[in-house]
KEKE-3310 file (N, C-alpha, C; in steps of 0.2 Angstrom, whole numbers, plus 5000, padded with zeros to 4 digits):
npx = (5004:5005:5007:4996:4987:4985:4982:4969:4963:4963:4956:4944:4940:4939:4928:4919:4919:4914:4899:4898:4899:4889:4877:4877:4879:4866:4856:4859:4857:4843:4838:4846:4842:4827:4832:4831:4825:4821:4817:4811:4817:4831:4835:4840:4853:4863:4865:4868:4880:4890:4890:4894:4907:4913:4915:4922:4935:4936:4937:4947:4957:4958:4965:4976:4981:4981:4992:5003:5004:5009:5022:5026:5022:5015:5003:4992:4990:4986:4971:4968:4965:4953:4946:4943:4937:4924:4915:4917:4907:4895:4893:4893:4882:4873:4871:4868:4854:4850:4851:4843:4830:4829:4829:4819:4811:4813:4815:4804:4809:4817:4828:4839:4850:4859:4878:4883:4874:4878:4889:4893:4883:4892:4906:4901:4897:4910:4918:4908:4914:4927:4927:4921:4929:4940:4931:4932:4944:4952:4965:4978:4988:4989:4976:4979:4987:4982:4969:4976:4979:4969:4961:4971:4969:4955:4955:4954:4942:4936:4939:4933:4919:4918:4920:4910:4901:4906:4913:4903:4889:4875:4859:4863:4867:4879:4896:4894:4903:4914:4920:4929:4925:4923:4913:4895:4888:4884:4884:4872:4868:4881:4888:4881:4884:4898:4898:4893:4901:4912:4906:4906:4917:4922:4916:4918:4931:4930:4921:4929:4942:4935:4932:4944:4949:4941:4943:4958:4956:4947:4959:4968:4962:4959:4971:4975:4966:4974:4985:4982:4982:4972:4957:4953:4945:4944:4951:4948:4947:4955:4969:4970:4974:4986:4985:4977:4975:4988)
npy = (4994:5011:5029:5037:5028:5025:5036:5040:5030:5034:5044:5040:5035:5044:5050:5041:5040:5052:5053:5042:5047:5060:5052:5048:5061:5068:5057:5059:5071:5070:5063:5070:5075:5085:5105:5113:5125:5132:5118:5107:5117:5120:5110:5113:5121:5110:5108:5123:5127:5118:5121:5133:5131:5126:5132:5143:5137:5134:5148:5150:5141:5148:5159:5154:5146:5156:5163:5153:5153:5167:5164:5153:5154:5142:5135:5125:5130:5143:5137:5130:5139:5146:5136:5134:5146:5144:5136:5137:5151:5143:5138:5148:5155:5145:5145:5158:5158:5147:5155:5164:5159:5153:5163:5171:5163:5164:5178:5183:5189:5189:5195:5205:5219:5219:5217:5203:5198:5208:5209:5194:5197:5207:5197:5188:5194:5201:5190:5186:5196:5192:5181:5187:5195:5186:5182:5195:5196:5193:5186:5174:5174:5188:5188:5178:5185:5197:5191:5185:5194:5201:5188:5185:5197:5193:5185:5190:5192:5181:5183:5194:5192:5182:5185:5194:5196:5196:5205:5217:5223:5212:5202:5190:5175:5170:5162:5145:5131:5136:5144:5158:5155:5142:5129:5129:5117:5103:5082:5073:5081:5088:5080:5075:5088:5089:5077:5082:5092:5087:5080:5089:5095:5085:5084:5095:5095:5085:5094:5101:5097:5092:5103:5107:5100:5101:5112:5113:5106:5115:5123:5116:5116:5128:5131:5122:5129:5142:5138:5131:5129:5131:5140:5159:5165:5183:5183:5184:5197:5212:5220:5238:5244:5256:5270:5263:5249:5240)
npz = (5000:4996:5001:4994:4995:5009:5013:5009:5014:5028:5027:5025:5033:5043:5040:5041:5055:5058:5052:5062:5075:5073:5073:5084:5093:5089:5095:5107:5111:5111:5119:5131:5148:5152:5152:5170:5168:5157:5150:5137:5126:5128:5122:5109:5112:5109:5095:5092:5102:5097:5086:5085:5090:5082:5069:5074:5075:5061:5056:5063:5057:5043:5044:5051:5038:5030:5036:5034:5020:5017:5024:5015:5001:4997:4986:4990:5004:5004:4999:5009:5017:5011:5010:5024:5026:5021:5025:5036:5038:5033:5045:5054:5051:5052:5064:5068:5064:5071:5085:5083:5083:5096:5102:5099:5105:5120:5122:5117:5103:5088:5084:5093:5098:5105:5114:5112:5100:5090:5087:5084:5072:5065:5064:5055:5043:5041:5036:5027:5018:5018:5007:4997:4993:4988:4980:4969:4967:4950:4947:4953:4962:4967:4974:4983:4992:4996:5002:5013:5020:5025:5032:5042:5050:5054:5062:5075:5078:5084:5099:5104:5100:5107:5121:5125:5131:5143:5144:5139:5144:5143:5133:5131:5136:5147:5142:5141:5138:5136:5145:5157:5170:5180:5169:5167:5166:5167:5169:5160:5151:5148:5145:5131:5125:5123:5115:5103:5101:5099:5088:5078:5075:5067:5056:5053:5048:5038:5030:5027:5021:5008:5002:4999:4989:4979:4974:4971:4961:4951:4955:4944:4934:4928:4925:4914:4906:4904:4898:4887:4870:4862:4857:4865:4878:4869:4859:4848:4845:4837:4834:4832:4814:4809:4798:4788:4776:4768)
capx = (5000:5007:5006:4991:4980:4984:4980:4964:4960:4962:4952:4937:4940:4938:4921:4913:4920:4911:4893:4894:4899:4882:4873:4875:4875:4856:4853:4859:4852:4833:4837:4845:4836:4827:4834:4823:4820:4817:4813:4815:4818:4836:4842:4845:4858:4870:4866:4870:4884:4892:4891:4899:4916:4917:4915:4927:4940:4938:4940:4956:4960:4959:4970:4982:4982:4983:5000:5007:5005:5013:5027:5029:5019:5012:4994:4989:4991:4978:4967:4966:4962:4946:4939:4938:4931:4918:4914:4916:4903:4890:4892:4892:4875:4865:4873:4863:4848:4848:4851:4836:4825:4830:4829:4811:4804:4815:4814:4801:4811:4823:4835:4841:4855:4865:4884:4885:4874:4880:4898:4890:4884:4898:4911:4897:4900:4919:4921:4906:4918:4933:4924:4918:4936:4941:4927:4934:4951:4955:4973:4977:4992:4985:4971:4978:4990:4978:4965:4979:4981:4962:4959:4973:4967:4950:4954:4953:4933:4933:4939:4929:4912:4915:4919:4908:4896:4908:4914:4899:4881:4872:4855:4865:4869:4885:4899:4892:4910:4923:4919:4933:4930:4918:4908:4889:4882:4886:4881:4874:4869:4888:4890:4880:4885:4902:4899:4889:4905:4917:4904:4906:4926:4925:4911:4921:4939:4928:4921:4936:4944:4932:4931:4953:4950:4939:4947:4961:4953:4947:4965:4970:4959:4960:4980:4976:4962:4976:4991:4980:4983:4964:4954:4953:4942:4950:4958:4945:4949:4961:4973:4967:4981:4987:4986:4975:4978:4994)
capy = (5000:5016:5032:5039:5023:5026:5045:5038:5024:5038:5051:5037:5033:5051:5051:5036:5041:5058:5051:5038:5053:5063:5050:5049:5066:5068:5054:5062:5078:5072:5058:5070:5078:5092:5110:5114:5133:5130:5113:5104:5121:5120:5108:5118:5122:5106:5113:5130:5129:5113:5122:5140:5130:5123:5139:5146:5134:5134:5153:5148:5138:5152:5162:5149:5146:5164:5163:5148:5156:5172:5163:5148:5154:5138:5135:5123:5134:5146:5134:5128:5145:5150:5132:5137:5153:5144:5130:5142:5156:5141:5136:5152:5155:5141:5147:5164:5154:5142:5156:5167:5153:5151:5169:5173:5160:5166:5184:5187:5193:5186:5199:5213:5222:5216:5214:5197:5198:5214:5205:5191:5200:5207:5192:5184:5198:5201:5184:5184:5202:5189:5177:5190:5197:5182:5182:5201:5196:5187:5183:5169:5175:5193:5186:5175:5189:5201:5187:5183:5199:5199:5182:5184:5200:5194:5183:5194:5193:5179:5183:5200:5189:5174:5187:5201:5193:5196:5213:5222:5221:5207:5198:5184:5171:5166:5157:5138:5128:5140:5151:5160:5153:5135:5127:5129:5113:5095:5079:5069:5087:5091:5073:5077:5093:5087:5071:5085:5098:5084:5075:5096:5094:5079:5088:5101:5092:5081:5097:5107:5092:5089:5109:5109:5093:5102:5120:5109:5102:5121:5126:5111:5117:5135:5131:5120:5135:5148:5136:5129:5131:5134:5149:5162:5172:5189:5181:5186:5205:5210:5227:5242:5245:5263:5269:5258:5240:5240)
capz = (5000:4995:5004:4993:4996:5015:5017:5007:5022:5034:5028:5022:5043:5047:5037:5044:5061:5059:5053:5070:5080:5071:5074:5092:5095:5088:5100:5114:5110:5110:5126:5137:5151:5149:5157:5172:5169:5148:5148:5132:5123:5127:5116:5102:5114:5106:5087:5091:5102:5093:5077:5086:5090:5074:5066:5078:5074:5055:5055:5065:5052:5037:5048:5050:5033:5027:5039:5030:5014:5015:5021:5009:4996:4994:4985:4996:5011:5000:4998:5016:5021:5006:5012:5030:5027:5015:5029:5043:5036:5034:5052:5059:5048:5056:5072:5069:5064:5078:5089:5081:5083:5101:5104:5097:5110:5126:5123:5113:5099:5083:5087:5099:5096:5111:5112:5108:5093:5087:5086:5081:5064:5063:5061:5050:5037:5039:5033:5020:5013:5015:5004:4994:4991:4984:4971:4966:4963:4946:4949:4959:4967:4971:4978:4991:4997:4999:5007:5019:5026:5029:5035:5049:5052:5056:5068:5082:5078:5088:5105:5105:5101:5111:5126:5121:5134:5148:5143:5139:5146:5135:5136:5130:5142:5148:5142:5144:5142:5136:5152:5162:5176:5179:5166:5170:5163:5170:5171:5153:5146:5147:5140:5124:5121:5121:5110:5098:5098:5093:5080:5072:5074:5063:5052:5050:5045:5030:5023:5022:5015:5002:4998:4996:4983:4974:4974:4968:4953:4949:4950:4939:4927:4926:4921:4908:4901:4901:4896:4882:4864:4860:4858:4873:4875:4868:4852:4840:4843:4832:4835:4824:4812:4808:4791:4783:4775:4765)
cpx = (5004:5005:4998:4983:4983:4980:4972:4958:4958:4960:4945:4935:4936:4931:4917:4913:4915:4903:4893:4893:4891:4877:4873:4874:4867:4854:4854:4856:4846:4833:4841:4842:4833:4831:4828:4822:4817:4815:4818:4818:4825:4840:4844:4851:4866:4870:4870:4877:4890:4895:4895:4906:4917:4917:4920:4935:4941:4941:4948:4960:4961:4963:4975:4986:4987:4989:5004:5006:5009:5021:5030:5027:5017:5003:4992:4987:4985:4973:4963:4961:4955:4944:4937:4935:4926:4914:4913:4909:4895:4887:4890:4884:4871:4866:4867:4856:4845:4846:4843:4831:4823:4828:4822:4805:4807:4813:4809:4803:4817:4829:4834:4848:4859:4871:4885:4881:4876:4886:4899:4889:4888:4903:4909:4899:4907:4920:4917:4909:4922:4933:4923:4925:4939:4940:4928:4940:4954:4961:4975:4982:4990:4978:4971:4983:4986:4973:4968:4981:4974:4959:4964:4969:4959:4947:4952:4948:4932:4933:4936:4923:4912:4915:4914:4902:4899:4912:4910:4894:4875:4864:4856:4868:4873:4889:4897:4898:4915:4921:4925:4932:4925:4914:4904:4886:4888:4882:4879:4872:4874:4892:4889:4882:4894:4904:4895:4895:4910:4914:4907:4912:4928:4922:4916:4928:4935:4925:4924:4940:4942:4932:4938:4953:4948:4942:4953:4961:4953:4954:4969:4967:4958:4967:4980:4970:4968:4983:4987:4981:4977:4963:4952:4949:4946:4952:4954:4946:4955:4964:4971:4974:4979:4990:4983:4977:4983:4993)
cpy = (5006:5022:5037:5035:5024:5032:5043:5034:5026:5042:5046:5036:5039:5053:5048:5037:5048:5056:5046:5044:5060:5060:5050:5055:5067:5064:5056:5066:5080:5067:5062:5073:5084:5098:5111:5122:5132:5126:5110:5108:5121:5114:5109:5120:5117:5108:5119:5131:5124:5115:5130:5138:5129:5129:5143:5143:5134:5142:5153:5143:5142:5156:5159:5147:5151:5165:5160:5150:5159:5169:5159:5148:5148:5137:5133:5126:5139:5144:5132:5134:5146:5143:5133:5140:5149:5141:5135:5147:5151:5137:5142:5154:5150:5141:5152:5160:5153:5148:5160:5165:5155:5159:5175:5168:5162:5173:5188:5190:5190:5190:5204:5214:5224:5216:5209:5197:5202:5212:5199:5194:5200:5204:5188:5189:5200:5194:5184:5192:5198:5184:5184:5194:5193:5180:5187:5200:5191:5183:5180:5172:5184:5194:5183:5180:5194:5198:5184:5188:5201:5194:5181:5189:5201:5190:5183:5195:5189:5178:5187:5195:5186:5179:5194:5201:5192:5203:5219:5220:5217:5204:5191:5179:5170:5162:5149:5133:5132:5146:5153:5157:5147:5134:5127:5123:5107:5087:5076:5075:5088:5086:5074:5083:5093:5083:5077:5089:5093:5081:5085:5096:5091:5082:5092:5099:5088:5089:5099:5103:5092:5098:5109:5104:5097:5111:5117:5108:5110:5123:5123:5114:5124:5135:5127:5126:5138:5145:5132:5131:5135:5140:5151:5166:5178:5187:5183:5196:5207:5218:5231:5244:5252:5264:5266:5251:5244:5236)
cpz = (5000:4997:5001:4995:5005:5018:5015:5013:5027:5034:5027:5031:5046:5046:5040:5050:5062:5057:5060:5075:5077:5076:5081:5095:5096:5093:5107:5115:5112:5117:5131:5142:5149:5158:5163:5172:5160:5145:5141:5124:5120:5125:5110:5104:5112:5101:5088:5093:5098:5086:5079:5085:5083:5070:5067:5075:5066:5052:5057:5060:5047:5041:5049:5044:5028:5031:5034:5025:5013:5018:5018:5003:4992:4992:4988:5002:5011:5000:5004:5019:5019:5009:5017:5030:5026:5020:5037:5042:5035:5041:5054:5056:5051:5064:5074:5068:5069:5082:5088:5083:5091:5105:5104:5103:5118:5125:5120:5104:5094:5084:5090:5099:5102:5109:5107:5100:5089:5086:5081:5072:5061:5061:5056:5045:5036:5037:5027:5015:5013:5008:4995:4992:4986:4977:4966:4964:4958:4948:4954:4964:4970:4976:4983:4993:5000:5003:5014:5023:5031:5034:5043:5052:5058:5061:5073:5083:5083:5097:5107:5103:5105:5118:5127:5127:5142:5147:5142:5142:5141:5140:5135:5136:5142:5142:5145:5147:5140:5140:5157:5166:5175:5174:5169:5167:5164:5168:5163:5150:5143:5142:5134:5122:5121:5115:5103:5094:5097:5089:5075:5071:5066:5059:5049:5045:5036:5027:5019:5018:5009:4996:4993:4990:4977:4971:4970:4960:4950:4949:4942:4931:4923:4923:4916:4903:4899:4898:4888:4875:4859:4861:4867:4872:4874:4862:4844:4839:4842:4835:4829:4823:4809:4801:4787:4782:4770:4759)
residu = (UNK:UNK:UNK:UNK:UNK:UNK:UNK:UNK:UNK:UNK:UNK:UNK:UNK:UNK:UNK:UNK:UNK:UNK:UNK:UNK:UNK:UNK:UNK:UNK:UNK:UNK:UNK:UNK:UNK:UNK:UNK:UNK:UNK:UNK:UNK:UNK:UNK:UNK:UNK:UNK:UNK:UNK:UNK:UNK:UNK:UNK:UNK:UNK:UNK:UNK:UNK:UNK:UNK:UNK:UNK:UNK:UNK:UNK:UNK:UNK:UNK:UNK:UNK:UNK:UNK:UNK:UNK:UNK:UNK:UNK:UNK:UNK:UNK:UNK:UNK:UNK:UNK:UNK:UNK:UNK:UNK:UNK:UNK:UNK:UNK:UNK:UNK:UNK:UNK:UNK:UNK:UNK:UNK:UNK:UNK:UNK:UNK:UNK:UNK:UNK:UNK:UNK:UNK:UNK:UNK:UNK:UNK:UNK:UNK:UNK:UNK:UNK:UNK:UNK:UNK:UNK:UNK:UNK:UNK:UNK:UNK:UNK:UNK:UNK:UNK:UNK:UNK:UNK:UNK:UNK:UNK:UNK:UNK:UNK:UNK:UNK:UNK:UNK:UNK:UNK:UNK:UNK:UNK:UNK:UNK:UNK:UNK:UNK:UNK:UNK:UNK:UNK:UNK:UNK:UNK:UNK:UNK:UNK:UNK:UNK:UNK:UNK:UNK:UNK:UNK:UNK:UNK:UNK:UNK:UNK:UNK:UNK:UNK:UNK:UNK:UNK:UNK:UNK:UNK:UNK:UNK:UNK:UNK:UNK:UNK:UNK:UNK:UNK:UNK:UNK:UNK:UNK:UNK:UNK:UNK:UNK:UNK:UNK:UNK:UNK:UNK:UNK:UNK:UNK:UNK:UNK:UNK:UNK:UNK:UNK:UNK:UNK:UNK:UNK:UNK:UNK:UNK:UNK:UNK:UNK:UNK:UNK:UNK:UNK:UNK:UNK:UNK:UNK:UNK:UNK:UNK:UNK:UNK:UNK:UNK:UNK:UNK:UNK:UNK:UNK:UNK:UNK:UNK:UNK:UNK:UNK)
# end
């Protein structure tokens, strides 16, 4: 077995490791107890915050990325980065959702322009601009230098959101497990919203993979477009010559 048919073994492992880990989240999810002040409201509580950390982490990886680029100027490193935005931006999306949902039956209301979601917003669009950067810059190499100054940049979004709820005045609840001081939540709650936030881990490792494969392909095939001997767009306009025909 040679080293491609192994990485192949260990990423089809990482895939079915992540569907068992799904699946048992959802069952913990709907079989653990309920909260006693909101009952069985708060298990949105594993979706939401399950899908924040992996959002948080995958932005830590386009940041990472975007480091490993500018100093090895390798594509790969490029590529790593645009797929966590893309994977992160759809996490943190059903984060907002989730949270909408959850926030229309506690407070009456889809949003309030709170800390935490005012921050929230916030690092939701600084990443759907880094996204959107990408799409504005033909050239590949101008585009990941300028998208790596952004994507470190944007890092910082997320210790100012995730503490944004211990620094300013929020209707948002606390820190659950990444809390300065003690976690608030024990016992098989704490179980599944564990077993929830690593099934998103593994979630998140098979998306970005699958996005870097195909980003891949796409570069593969944009260098055979512009290396090709065929028509380009462009080649039927001809220079006007000065003087007339000869």
């Amino acid at each position: 077995m040679n080293q491609s048919q192994a990485t192949v073994r260990v990423f089809r492992g990482v895939d079915v490791l992540t569907v068992a880990l799904l699946l048992v989240g959802i069952v913990l999810s709907f079989t653990s107890p309920p909260d006693r002040i909101q009952g069985d409201l708060t298990r949105m509580i594993y979706l939401h915050v399950g899908s924040v950390v992996a959002a948080y982490v995958a932005f830590a990886l386009t940041a990472l990325g975007s480091l490993l680029y500018v100093i090895t100027r390798r594509a790969s490193f490029d590529r790593l980065a645009a797929a966590s935005a893309e994977v992160g931006v759809i996490l943190f999306g059903v984060v907002i959702v989730v949270g909408m949902i959850w926030g229309q039956t506690t407070w009456g209301s889809f949003w309030v322009w709170d800390a935490r979601l005012t921050m929230s917003a916030v690092m939701f669009f600084v990443y759907l601009g880094y996204l959107a950067l990408r799409r504005a810059i033909p050239n590949p190499e101008t585009r990941a230098n300028r998208s790596a100054v952004l994507g470190v940049v944007a890092l910082a979004m997320i210790p100012i959101t995730h503490f944004s709820v211990v620094w300013w005045n929020s209707l948002h609840q606390g820190a659950t497990i990444l809390s300065p001081a003690s976690p608030k939540i024990e016992g098989e709650m704490a179980f599944a919203l564990l077993t929830v936030m690593l099934a998103m881990q593994f979630l998140l490792v098979s998306l970005v993979r699958r996005r870097m494969q195909i980003a891949k392909l796409e570069d593969a095939a944009l260098e055979v477009a512009v290396g090709s001997d065929g028509f380009v767009a462009g080649d039927a306009v001809q220079i006007p010559q000065m003087g007339g025909a000869s």
